[in-house]
Structures are given as structure tokens and as C-alpha cells.
C-alpha positions, 0 to 999 in steps of 0.5 A: 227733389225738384227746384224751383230755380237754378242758376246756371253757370256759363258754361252749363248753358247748352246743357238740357232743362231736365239736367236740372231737375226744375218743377215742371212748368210752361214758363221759363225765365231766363236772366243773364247776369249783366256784365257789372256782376248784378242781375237785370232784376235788381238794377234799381228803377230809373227815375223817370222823372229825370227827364230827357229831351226826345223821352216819350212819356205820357201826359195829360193835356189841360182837358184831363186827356192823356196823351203819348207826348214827347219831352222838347226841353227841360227846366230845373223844375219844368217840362216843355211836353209836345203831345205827339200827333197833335199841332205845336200850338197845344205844346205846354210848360209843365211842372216837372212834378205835376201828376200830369206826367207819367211814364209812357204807357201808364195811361195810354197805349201808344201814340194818337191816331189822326181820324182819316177823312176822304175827300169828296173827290175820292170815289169808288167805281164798278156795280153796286151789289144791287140795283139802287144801293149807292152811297152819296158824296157830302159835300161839306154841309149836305149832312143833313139832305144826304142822310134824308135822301139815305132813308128814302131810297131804302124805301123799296117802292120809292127805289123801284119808282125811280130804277124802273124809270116809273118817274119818266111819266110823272114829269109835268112839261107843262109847268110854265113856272118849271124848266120843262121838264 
């Protein structure tokens, strides 16, 4: 008769799986008893609500976002919680009881990511995969004019006005209100 466990005495362990005529299975688990004499399995949970400074938990911030946070001292019925990745200014007192406070992982999974952003200064050199088709820097508050500018040099004929260099005969030199040119 097959089984569905074994307990496996020490000196058994370098036997094979078959000498135990387990149910045949992909999963196998293997416990090994703790020197106390308990199994990992039945150790009682620990309270994670005794808190300890540098235990990382999850908290939620005062817009209700969750975030992976880091204890930084405990009160007898308060938490100082630091929500990792962002600046001590949003560090806050929390009840030590408040539903805001959870163990790590419950609602997020891991710590926050900072958005990269490139500086203008930052660029890129070589051909472009096609005549034209390059990007522009924003400069702060040229969004809006970049984005403009995008649109119409995919415009096809727009792009061949200027990278044929069709514009150099349109220039009106003669604009006493213009630069010449």
C-alpha cells in the first residue's frame, strides 16, 4: 500500500524515495524536525504586530496607497513607519493596531520604484534608422511644441520638404522685418 507521508528517521536519509513506497507525485516536501523537537509547521505564527525597529511591513499612507515601509521606533501603542523609497517628510506615527499596517508582502510586492528620468543633457549619437526620424529634447516646458513638431515630421511630405532641402528656395531674404534669411 502506498502512502501518502513518511517520516524519515535521520539515519534513513540517504536511502531512495522508492524504499518508502510513497504515492507517486511531482511535489515533495521535506521537513526536518527543529532542534527543540517541533516540526517548522506547527511553531505558532509570530505576532507581527510585535513590531520591531528595521522590520519591514507594509503600510498604507494617508491617500490609502500601500507601501513597503520600514519600522524606525515603537511606542507601547504606536509605530513610527518610514515608507521606503520616498523622502522622511511622509514618515508618520501610526497606531499600532490601525488596519494601515500589514505584513510585508500582504499588498505589495516589494519596495517602490523611484521613475527614471534623463536629463536633457543626456543624448543619444549615431544615424537615425531613417533619414528624418529623430527625437527632440524637452526642455522643461516645450511639451506641448515637441509633441507639435512630432506630428509634423511624420508628416511624409513635410519631411521630404526639409530633408531634400526643398526649404532653401522658400526662404524669403528679402523681409525687411526678417533676419534675411
Amino acid at each position: 500500500m502506498q502512502k501518502k507521508w513518511v517520516l524519515v528517521e535521520e539515519d534513513e536519509m540517504e536511502l531512495p524515495l522508492e524504499n518508502f513506497q510513497l504515492q507517486t507525485s511531482p511535489a515533495l516536501l521535506v521537513e526536518v524536525r527543529m532542534a527543540n523537537g517541533q516540526w517548522p509547521r506547527e511553531q505558532p505564527p509570530e505576532d507581527f504586530r510585535n513590531f520591531k525597529v528595521g522590520q519591514i511591513i507594509d503600510a498604507m499612507d494617508t491617500v490609502k496607497k500601500w507601501y513597503e515601509s520600514t519600522v524606525r521606533a515603537v511606542r507601547e501603542d504606536e509605530v513610527f513607519i518610514h515608507f521606503n523609497q520616498w523622502p522622511d517628510r511622509w514618515d508618520e506615527w501610526i497606531a499600532r493596531d490601525s488596519d494601515r499596517l500589514q505584513p510585508r508582502g500582504t499588498h505589495t510586492s516589494g519596495p517602490r520604484r523611484k521613475r527614471a528620468y534623463r536629463s536633457y543633457m543626456n543624448h543619444q549619437s549615431g544615424e537615425p534608422p531613417v533619414k528624418g526620424a529623430v527625437g527632440l529634447r524637452n526642455l522643461g516646458n516645450t511639451c506641448f511644441m515637441n509633441s507639435t513638431l512630432q506630428c509634423l515630421s511624420n508628416s511624409p511630405v513635410l519631411t521630404e520638404f526639409f530633408v531634400e532641402d526643398k526649404y532653401i528656395t522658400k526662404i524669403n531674404r528679402d523681409n525687411p522685418l526678417g533676419w534675411h534669411g
